[in-house]
C-alpha positions, 0 to 999 in steps of 0.5 A: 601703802599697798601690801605689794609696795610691802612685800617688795620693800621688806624683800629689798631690806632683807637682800640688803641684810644679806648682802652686808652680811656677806660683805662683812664675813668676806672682809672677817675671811680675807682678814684671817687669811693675813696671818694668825697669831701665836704665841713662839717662843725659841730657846738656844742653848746659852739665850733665849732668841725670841719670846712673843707673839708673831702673826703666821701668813705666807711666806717664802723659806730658802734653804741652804742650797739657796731654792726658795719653798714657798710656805703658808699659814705654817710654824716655820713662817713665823720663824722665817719672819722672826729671823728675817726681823731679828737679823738672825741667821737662819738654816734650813736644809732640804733632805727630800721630805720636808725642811730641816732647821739646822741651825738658828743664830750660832746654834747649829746642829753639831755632825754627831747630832748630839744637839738639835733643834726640836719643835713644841706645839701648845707644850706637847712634841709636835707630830710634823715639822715646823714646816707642815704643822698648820698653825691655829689662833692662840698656839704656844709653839716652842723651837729648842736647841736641846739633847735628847730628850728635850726636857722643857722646864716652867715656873709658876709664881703669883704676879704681884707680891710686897717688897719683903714679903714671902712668896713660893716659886714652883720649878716643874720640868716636863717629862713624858714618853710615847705610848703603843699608839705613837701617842705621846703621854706627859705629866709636870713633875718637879724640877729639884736639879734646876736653876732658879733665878730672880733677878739674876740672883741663883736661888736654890729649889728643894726636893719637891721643886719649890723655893720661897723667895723674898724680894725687898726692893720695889719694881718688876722682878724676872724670873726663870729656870734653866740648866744642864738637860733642860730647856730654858723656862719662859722668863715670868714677872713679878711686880712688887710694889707697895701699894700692891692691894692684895697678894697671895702668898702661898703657905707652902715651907721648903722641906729640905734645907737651902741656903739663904743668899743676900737678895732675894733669899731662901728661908733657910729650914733646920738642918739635917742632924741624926744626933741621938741628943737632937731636941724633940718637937713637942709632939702634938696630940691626936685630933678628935675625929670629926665627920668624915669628909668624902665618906660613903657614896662620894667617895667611892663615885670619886674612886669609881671616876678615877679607875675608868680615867685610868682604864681609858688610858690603858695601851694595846700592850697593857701598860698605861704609859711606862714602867713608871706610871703602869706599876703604881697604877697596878697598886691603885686597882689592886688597892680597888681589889682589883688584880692586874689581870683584871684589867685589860684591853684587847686581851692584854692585861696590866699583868703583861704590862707588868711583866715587861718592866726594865728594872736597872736600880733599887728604886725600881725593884722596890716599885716592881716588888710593892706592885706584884704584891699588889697584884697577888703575884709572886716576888720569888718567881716573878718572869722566872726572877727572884725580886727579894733576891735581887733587891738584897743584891743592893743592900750593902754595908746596912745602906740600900741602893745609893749611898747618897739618897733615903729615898731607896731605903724608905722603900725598901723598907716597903718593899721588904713588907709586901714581900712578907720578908721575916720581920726580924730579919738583917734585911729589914732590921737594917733598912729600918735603922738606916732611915731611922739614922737619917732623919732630920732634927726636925721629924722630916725626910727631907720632904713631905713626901718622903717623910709620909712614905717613911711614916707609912713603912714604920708603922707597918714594921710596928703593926708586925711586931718589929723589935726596933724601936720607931715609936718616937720617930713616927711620933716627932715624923707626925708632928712635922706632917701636922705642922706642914698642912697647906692653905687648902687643908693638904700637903705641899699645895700638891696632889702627890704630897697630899695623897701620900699625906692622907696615906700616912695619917691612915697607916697612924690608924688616924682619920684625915678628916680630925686634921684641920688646918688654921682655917678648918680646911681638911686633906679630903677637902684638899685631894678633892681640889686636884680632881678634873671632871675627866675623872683624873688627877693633876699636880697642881690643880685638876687642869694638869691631869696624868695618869702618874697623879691619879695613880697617885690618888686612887689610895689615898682616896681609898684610905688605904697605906702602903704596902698594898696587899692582895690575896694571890692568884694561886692560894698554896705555892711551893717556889723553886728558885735558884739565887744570883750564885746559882744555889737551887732552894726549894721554899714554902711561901705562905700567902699574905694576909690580904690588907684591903680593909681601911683601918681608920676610914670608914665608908668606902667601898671597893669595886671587890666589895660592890654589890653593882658591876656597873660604875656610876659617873659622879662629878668630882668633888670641890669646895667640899664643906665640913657640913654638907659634902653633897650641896658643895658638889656641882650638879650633874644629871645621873639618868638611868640608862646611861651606857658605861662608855658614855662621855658627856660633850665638853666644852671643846665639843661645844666650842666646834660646834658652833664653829661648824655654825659659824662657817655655816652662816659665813658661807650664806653670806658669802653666797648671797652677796655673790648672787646679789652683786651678779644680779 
């Protein structure tokens, strides 16, 4: 054969190639074109409407003044297909910019607007209507007749279990609130006050939003949470079957008393009794400190990653997120060293976001008293308002805030103590024996997190000479901490009950690491799971990160208790006040000693107590080995040079790339089919 006879062949194959190629990626296109699937899920007020997947084309909506608007590839063509298919009345009014679902089936939109129907994408408020959102492959869309705010609520439980076996259902509501930007910032917290059902059966949720369920009879169970101001979950299947091979039963033990019901049922816990004559749990002794996990240079790159997370996440007005998240993220810098008026964007500082704090209950004159001091700030003259004075405006008959509630008095014991209020004062004396009389016969608070946050004020008091006894209290509270360890060495299979675990074991001048659980796991190796690679903390694991639970971290990984101290922004300060009744007192305040050196823990470094200004970026730590914390860690390049602001591509990064390479090749294709069949 000639090499012209070649050439010619060779040339035919390849716009032959080209050619079926481009036929091929026309056919993907028109294929596209048909629909797109998404998952859509649509909540009334008494049912759910309609839960699964539904393919999103063209489609024609008519509104109630019967003119038909033609749509495509939109969120609102899917719910025109849903009702159309489900026979479902459907609303749809035109007010001039857009169209306004008033009502699905006999949930309309009451004249007083107390109820609507609001519009979810992938979880998250969507930004436009359903009739403007452009749907994408693979999006979990959510339509629910709901107040405001609408609250959406989930649950999370293993697929398979035994038939009498064990297994722990979390309830997790979401919450949330629009920054500065208009950008929406929102953290799955639990959902104590929701309804569990198995089977139709009500089960009760505790505190920390977990029940442990047993179901005895073989089958598929379905489970759901609802309630008054929530969204109804999607409803989640369990298969329990005898011959399921392996099963996953969280270890996690309800912390606050349920009642048992016929089938399935609640592990019941011991009752709560303040009885003087109560049975002490045997107090189990103080474990052998070990080498200290997440020490020295790990864990200050983990603290150093979490700050910049938290940094990043800082508004134009200085607050990160709400009043909420700002002051206990003023607590994690300052337990840094770092003063709020160090942290700033644009020239608003953390201070000022402080500063526009709401505070309408105890709990949050607490918060707002713990975070000024963890600012060097003033309490007494803090916006020209005495906070100690405020908070004793709640302290009533020996009772602060609520009567129905400890969590209020715990705090203020906190509070008090960051304020330097007199140890021997009736306000402290009489917080202190309030929480002392509410604890359970069994060491706890009621939670986890409660019972840690109640260690933590106790030992404080302690450590300042306080005249009540609370030796035995925290000795029966360390105790119930000890025996509540989870499957991954921490607390409450949680980051924030964690966190707030390791704080406690702290404040007993104890190192987390000598707390092993069955398996020689450790409350590091645990704090260290719920790290994303962001740099952030989430609840559950690291996929669900919020500046709330790195906020929440931070502490902890610094080994720091609460109250977080630090030196004042003026060394020597005569206060002029005036109280609620309008008396002028003039006062000498002394600074506080500032609190920032770890008392068991040692190894890590503050950003005050750096040499280098520049943070480095470290991946956070995984799988943490008792032997080897740096082999466990996954590998990451630390080239010199690197600028602070950097942010190494992810995976979405990657992901839109070779899209943009896809479409590239499409459109070769396409083109070249185009100029073969023209010639």
């Amino acid at each position: 054969m000639s090499n012209y006879r070649k050439i010619w062949l060779w040339s035919i194959v390849g716009v032959m190639l080209v050619a079926v190629s481009g036929i091929a990626t026309s056919g993907l296109a028109v294929g596209a074109m048909d629909g797109t699937v998404v998952h859509m899920r649509v909540e009334g007020q008494t049912q759910t409407l309609f839960d699964g997947e539904v393919i999103i084309g063209d489609c024609v909506a008519r509104d109630d003044g019967g003119i038909d608007h033609a749509l495509s590839g939109v969120a609102l063509c899917g719910l025109v297909d849903i009702t159309e298919k489900e026979a479902i009345a459907l609303s749809l009014q035109d007010f001039g910019w857009g169209l306004f679902v008033a009502g699905i089936g006999a949930d309309i939109t009451p004249a007083d607007w107390s109820r609507s129907w609001s519009f979810w994408v992938n979880k998250e408020p969507a930004a436009v209507g359903a009739d403007t959102y452009q749907v994408a492959a693979g999006d979990d869309l959510l339509l629910a007749f709901s107040g405001y705010p609408t609250v959406p609520l989930r649950v999370t439980a293993p697929e398979k279990t035994l038939p009498g076996e064990q297994f722990t259902v979390a309830v997790e509501k979401k919450m949330g609130e629009y920054d500065a930007n208009y950008n929406w910032q929102g953290v799955w917290l639990p959902a104590d006050t929701a309804l569990l059902w198995v089977n139709n059966n009500e089960v009760a949720i505790n505190e920390a939003g977990l029940a442990v369920v047993t179901i005895n009879e073989p089958g598929m169970a379905e489970i759901w949470a609802e309630g008054d101001g929530f969204v109804r979950s999607s409803r989640r299947q369990v298969q329990v079957d005898n011959k399921t091979e392996e099963t996953v039963v969280p270890t996690v033990t309800p912390t606050s008393s349920v009642s048992p019901l016929a089938s399935p049922t609640v592990s019941p816990t011991p009752s709560i009794s303040s009885s003087p004559d109560q049975t002490i749990t045997p107090v189990i002794p103080s474990p052998t400190p070990t080498e200290t996990l997440l020490a020295g240079e790990e864990r200050t790159k983990a603290v150093r990653l979490a700050l910049d997370y938290l940094k990043r996440q800082q508004g134009t007005d200085g607050r990160i997120e709400g009043d909420l998240v700002t002051a206990w993220s003023v607590m994690s810098f300052g337990a840094d060293g770092q003063r709020a008026e160090m942290v700033s964007n644009l020239g608003k500082t953390l201070w000022d976001g402080l500063a526009g704090a709401q505070l309408s209950s105890a709990t949050d004159v607490e918060r707002q008293i713990m975070a000024v001091r963890a600012a060097g700030g003033n309490v007494r003259l803090w916006q020209g308002r005495n906070l100690v004075q405020e908070l004793r405006g709640y302290l009533k008959e020996g009772q602060l805030g609520e009567t129905t509630i400890i969590n209020d008095d715990i705090f203020g014991v906190l509070a008090w103590l960051a304020a330097d209020q007199a140890i021997g004062s009736s306000e402290v004396e009489q917080t202190v024996n309030t929480v002392l009389a509410n604890q359970d016969s069994d060491g706890a608070w009621g939670s986890i997190d409660l019972t840690a946050a109640a260690m933590q004020g106790l030992q404080e008091y302690m450590k300042r000479g306080g005249k009540i006894e609370v030796t035995l209290a925290s000795e029966r509270a360390r105790s119930y901490l000890f025996s509540h360890q989870d499957k991954y060495g921490g607390f409450g299979e949680n980051l924030a009950s964690t966190a707030w675990g390791i704080q406690a074991i702290v404040a007993l001048g104890e190192d987390p690491a000598g707390w092993k659980n069955n398996e020689g796991k450790t409350p590091w190796q645990a704090l260290a799971r719920y790290q994303n690679s962001n740099g952030g903390f989430g609840w559950r694991s690291k996929e669900d990160v919020s500046s709330f639970m790195t906020a929440y971290a931070i502490p902890a990984l610094l080994g720091k208790a609460w109250p977080i101290t630090t030196e004042s922004m003026v060394k020597s300060e005569t206060i002029n006040y005036e109280q609620v009744a309008g008396t002028r007192l003039t006062q000498n305040v002394p600074t506080a000693t500032p609190q920032l050196a770890s008392p068991a823990v040692a190894g890590i470094q503050t950003r005050a107590e750096e040499q280098e200004s520049q943070a480095e970026y470290a991946v956070p730590l995984e799988n943490v080995s008792d032997n080897n914390v740096s082999e466990t860690m996954d590998s990451v390049s630390s080239d010199e040079g690197v600028p602070k602001e950097f942010i190494p591509p992810n995976r979405n990064d990657w992901g839109f790339v070779l899209s943009l390479f896809s479409l590239a090749n499409m459109g070769i294709g396409v083109t070249g089919a185009r100029l073969f069949m023209k010639v």
